[in-house]
C-alpha positions as CSV (number, residue, x, y, z in Angstrom):
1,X,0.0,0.0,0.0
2,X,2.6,2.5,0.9
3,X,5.0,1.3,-2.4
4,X,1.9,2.3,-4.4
5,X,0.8,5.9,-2.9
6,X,4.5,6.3,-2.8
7,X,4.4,5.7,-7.1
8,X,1.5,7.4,-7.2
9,X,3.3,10.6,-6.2
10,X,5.9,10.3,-8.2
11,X,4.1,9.3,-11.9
12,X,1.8,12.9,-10.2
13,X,5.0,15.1,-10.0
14,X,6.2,13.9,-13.4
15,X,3.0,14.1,-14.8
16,X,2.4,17.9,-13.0
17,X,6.3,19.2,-13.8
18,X,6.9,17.2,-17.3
19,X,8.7,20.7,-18.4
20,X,10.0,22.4,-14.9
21,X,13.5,21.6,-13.8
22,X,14.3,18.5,-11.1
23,X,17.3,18.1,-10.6
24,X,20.6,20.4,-11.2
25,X,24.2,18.8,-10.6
26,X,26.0,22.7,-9.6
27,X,29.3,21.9,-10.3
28,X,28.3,21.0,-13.9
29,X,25.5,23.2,-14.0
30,X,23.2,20.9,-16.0
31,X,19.6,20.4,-15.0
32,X,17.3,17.9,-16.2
33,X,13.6,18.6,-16.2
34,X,11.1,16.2,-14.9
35,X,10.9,15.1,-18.5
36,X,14.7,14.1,-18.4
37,X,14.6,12.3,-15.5
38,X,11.3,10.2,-16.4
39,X,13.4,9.1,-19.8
40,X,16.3,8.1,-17.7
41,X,14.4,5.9,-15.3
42,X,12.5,4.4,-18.2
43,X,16.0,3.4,-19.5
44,X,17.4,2.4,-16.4
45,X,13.8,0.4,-15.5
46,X,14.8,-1.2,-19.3
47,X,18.2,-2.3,-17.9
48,X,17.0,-3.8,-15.1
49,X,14.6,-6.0,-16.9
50,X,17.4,-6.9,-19.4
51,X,19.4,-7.8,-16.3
52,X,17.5,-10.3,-15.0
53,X,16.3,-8.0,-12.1
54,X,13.4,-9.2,-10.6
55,X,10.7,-7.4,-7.4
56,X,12.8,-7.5,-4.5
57,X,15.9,-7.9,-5.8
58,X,18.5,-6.1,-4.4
59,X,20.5,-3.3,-5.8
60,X,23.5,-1.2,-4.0
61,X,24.5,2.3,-4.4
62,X,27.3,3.6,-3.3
63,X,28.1,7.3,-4.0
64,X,27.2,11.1,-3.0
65,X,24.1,13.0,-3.2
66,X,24.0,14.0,-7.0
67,X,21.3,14.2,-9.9
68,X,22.9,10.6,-11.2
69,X,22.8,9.1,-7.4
70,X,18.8,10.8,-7.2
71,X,17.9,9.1,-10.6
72,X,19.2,5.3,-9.5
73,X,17.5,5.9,-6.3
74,X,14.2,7.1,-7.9
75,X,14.6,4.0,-10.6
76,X,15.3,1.5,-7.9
77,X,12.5,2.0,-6.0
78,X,10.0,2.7,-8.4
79,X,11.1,-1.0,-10.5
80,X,10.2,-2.4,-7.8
81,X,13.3,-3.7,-6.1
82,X,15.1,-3.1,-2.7
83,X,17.7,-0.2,-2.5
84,X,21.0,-1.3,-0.6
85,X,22.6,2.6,0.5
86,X,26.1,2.5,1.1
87,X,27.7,5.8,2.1
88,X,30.7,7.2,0.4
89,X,32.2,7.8,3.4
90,X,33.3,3.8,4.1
91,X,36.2,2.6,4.1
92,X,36.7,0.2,1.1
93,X,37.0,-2.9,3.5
94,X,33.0,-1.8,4.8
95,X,32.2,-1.1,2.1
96,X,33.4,-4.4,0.1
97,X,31.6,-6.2,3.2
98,X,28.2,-4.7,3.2
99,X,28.3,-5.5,-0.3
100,X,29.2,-9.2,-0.2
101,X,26.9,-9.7,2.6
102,X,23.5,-7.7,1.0
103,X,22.8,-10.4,-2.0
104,X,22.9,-6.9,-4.4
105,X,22.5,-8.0,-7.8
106,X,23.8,-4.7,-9.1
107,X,26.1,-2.0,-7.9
108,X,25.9,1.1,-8.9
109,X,28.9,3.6,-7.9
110,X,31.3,6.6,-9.4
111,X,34.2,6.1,-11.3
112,X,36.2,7.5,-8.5
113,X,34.9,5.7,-5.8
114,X,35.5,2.8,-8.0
């Protein structure tokens, strides 16, 4: 009940702010408009279904607050599947645990944190 209200709002905001602006990255200055980020999703959704993901699955990410992080968190909940947050802050051997040990079928991360 709460997954759907909670989809609800979302496919309501995209549907309400399709041209309006909803997420800027500032240190590249780009924004994407709700538009943007409902395309991006829809790929990403696409990805997981050619992955294999199923409901429930689980899928990490690991990485700081930014439009990119936003838009695999949106995605990941809204497919349908469980969201494993890792902070950026861990230290590789915490982080490289957590991961083992959370059955993640995916990771998402940055290159640099790679």
């Amino acid at each position: 009940m709460i997954e759907q209200r909670l989809i609800q709002i979302y496919q309501d905001s995209f549907r309400n702010n399709w041209d309006l602006p909803a997420l800027t990255d500032y240190s590249t200055k780009k924004t994407l408009t709700y538009k943007e980020l409902a395309m991006e999703i829809a790929k990403l959704h696409i990805f997981f279904e050619q992955c294999g993901i199923k409901k429930g699955d689980k899928i990490a990410l690991v990485g700081k607050n930014t439009p990119q992080w936003c838009t695999v968190f949106i995605s990941v909940i809204t497919y349908g599947a469980t969201l494993v947050p890792i902070l950026q802050e861990f230290n590789p051997h915490d982080m490289h645990h957590i991961l083992n040990h959370s059955e993640s079928q995916l990771c998402f991360t940055s290159n640099m944190l790679w």
